[in-house]
PATIKOL-336243 format. One record per residue (C-alpha): residue number from 1; residue in one letter; x, y, z. Coordinates in steps of 0.2 Angstrom, whole numbers. Example, Ala and Ser with C-alpha at 12.3 -4.5 7.8 and 13.67 -1.06 7.14 Angstrom:
KETOR_sese_fikol_u_v_w
KETOR_1_a_62_-22_39
KETOR_2_s_68_-5_36
//
This chain:
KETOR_sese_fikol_u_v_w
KETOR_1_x_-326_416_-544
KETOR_2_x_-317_421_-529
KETOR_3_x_-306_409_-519
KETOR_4_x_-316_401_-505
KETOR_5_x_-306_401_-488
KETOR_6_x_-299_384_-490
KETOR_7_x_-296_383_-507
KETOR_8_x_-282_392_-516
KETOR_9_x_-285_392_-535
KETOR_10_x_-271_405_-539
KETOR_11_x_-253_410_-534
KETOR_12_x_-247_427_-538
KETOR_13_x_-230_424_-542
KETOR_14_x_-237_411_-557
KETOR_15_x_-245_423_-570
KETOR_16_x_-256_408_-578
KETOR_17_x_-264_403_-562
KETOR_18_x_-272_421_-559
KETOR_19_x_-275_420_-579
KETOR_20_x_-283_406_-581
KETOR_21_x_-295_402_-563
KETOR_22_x_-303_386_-564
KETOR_23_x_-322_386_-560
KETOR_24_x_-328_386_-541
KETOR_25_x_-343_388_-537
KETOR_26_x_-351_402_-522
KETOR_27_x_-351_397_-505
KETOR_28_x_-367_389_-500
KETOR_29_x_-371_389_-519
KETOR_30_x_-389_378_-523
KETOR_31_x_-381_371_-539
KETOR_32_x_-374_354_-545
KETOR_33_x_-361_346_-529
KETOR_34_x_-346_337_-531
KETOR_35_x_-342_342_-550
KETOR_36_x_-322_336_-550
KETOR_37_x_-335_319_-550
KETOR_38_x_-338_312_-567
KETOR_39_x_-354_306_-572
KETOR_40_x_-357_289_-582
KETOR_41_x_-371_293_-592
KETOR_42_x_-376_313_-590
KETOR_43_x_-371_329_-595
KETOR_44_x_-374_336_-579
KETOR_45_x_-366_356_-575
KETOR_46_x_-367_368_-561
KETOR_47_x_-383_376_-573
KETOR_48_x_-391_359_-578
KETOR_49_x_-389_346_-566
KETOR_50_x_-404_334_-572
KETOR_51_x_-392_336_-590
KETOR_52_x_-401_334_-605
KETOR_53_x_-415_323_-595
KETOR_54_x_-425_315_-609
KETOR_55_x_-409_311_-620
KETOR_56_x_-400_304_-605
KETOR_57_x_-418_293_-600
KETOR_58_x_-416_288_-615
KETOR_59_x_-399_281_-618
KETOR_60_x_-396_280_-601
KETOR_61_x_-387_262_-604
KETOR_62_x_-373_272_-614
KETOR_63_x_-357_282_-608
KETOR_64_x_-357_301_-611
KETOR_65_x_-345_299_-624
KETOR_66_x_-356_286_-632
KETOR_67_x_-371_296_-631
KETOR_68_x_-361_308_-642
KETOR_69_x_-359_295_-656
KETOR_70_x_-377_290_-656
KETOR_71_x_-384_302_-671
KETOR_72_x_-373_294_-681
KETOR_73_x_-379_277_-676
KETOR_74_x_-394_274_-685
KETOR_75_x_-396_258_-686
KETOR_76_x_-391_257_-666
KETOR_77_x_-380_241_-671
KETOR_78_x_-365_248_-660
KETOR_79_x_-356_251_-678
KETOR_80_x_-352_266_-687
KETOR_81_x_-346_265_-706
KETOR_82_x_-338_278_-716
KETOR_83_x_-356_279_-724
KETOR_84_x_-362_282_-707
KETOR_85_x_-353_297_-705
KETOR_86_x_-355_305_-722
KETOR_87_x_-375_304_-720
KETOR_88_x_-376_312_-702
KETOR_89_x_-361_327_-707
KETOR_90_x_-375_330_-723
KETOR_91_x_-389_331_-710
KETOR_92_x_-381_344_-700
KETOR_93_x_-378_356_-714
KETOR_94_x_-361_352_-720
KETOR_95_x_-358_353_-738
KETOR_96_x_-350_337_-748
KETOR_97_x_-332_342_-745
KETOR_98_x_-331_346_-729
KETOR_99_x_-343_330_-725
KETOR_100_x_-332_319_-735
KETOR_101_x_-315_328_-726
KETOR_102_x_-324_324_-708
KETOR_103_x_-325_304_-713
KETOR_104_x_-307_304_-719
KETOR_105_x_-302_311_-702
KETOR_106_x_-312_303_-691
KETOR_107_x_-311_284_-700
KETOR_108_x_-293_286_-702
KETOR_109_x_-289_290_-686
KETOR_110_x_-303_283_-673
KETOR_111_x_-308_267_-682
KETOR_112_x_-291_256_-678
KETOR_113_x_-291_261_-658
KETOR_114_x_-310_255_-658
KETOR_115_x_-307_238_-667
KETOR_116_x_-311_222_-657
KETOR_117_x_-296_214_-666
KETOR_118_x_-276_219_-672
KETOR_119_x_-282_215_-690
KETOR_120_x_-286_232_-697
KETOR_121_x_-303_234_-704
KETOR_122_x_-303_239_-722
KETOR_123_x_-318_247_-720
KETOR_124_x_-314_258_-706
KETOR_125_x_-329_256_-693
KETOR_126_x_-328_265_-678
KETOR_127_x_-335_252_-664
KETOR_128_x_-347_261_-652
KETOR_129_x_-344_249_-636
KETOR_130_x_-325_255_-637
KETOR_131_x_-327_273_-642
KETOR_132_x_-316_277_-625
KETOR_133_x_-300_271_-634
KETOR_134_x_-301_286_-645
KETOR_135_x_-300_298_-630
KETOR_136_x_-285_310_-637
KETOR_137_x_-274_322_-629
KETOR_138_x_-273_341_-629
KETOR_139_x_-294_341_-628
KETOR_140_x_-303_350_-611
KETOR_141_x_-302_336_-601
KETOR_142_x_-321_336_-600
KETOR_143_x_-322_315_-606
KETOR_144_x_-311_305_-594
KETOR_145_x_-302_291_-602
KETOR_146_x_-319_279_-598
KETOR_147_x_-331_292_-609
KETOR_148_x_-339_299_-594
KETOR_149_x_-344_318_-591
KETOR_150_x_-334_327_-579
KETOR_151_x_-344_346_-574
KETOR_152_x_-329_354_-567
KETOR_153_x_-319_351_-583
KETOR_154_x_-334_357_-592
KETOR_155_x_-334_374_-583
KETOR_156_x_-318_377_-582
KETOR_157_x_-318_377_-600
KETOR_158_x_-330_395_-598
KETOR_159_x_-320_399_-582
KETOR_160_x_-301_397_-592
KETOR_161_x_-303_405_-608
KETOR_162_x_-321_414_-607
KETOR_163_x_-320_425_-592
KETOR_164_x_-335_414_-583
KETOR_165_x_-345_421_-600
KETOR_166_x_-361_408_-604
KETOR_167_x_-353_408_-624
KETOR_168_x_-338_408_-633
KETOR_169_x_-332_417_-649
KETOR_170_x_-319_409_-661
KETOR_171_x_-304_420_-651
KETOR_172_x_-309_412_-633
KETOR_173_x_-309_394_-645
KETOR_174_x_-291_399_-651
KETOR_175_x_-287_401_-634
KETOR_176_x_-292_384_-628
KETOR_177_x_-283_376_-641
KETOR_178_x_-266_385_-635
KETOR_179_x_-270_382_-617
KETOR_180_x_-274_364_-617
KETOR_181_x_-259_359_-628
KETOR_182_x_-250_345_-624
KETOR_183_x_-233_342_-628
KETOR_184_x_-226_331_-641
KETOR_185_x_-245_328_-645
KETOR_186_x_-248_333_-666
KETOR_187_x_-265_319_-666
KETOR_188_x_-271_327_-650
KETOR_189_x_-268_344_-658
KETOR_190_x_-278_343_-674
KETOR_191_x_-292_332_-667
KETOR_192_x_-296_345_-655
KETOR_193_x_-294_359_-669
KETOR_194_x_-304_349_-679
KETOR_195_x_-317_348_-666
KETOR_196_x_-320_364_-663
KETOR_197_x_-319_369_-680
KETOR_198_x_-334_357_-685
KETOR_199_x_-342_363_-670
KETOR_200_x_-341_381_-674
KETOR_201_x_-346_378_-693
KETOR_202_x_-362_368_-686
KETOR_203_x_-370_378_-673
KETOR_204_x_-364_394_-684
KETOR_205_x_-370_409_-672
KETOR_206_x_-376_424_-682
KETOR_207_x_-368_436_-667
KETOR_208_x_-351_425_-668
KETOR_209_x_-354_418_-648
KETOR_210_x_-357_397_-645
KETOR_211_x_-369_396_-633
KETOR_212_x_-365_385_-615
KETOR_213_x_-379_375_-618
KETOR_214_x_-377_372_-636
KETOR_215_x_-358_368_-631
KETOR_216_x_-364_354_-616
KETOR_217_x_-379_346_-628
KETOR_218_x_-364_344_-641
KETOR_219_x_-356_334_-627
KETOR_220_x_-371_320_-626
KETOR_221_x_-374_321_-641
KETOR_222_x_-394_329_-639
KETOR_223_x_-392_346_-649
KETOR_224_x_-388_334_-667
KETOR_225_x_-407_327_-667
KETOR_226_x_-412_343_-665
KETOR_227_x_-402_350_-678
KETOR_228_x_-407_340_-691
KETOR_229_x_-424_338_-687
KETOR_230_x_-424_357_-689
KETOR_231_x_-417_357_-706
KETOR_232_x_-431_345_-712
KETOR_233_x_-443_357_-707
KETOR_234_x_-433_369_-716
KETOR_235_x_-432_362_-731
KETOR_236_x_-450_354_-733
KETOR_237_x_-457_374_-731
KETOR_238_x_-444_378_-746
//
């Protein structure tokens, strides 16, 4: 996107600002305003403002963020075990040792921040009400530290490392890694590789390119349902 007359996105003698523009929307452009604003409980973008609207009806008394854990929330006791986890990764598609690898990482690392108490929890739930303590560093920014959904930071990762493209390949993903490191920040590091990695195995494109709206329903959450519900159908037809 070009600069608008009253907002300087780039300087020239900075290389990484005229490499990496952040998303800004046309003059006089019908889409979704004021997208630096986050939004509690929506995925909402420049494309899809009403967000995912039947999920969001839905759990519209959740966070963003919280919406995101909800698949794996069954029982929808505001607790997710180990166990939790394993079923929901299988449900998806992954196989046994990646499944079992994704509750080692996520329990080991995400359960403690979420705890109600100092004691530690030898069976490593993660608490759904408190899923904002597990906000990490070195991610796109696209959670804020409260688990709501901010659009610009959501664009931006498509305007950054894409080219303003609707998809990303597993090259644009490397990029985002490098560009959103943080210093000092090894958890932040691996929990965002990790992220997209689990991503990327998941949706899986035949023509190598995540899709943007794949990428945003992954966000609330929505696009895991769906998922699995399509592999039950798979499965039942042999």
């Amino acid at each position: 996107m070009a600069n608008d007359a009253n907002t300087t996105t780039s300087v020239p003698t900075v290389p990484i600002t005229l490499e990496r523009k952040p998303f800004l929307p046309e003059k006089d452009d019908k889409g979704l305003q004021e997208l630096g604003v986050a939004r509690a409980n929506i995925a909402a973008t420049h494309d899809k403002p009403e967000g995912t609207s039947s999920w969001s009806t839905r759990y519209s008394r959740q966070t963003v963020l919280q919406q995101h854990c909800a698949f794996f929330d069954k029982d929808e006791d505001s607790v997710i075990y180990p166990w939790d986890t394993y079923i929901g990764f299988r449900a998806l598609g992954f196989m046994i040792p990646l499944s079992l690898l994704a509750v080692f990482i996520i329990h080991a690392n995400f359960s403690y921040p979420t705890l109600p108490s100092w004691i530690p929890d030898p069976q490593l739930p993660v608490y759904v009400d408190r899923i904002h303590k597990d906000k990490h560093g070195s991610d796109t920014g696209t959670y804020d530290t409260e688990g709501r959904f901010i659009p610009q930071k959501f664009e931006d990762i498509f305007a950054k490392y894409a080219d303003g493209r609707d998809y990303l390949t597993i090259r644009d993903v490397a990029n985002l890694l490098n560009g959103q490191r943080i210093i000092a920040d090894p958890i932040g590091w691996g929990g965002a590789m990790f992220e997209w990695l689990a991503t990327y195995i998941m949706l899986w494109p035949e023509d190598g390119k995540m899709r943007k709206e794949d990428i945003r329903r992954i966000y609330d959450g929505s696009i895991f349902s769906a998922i699995a519900e399509r592999r039950t159908r798979e499965k039942k037809r042999g």
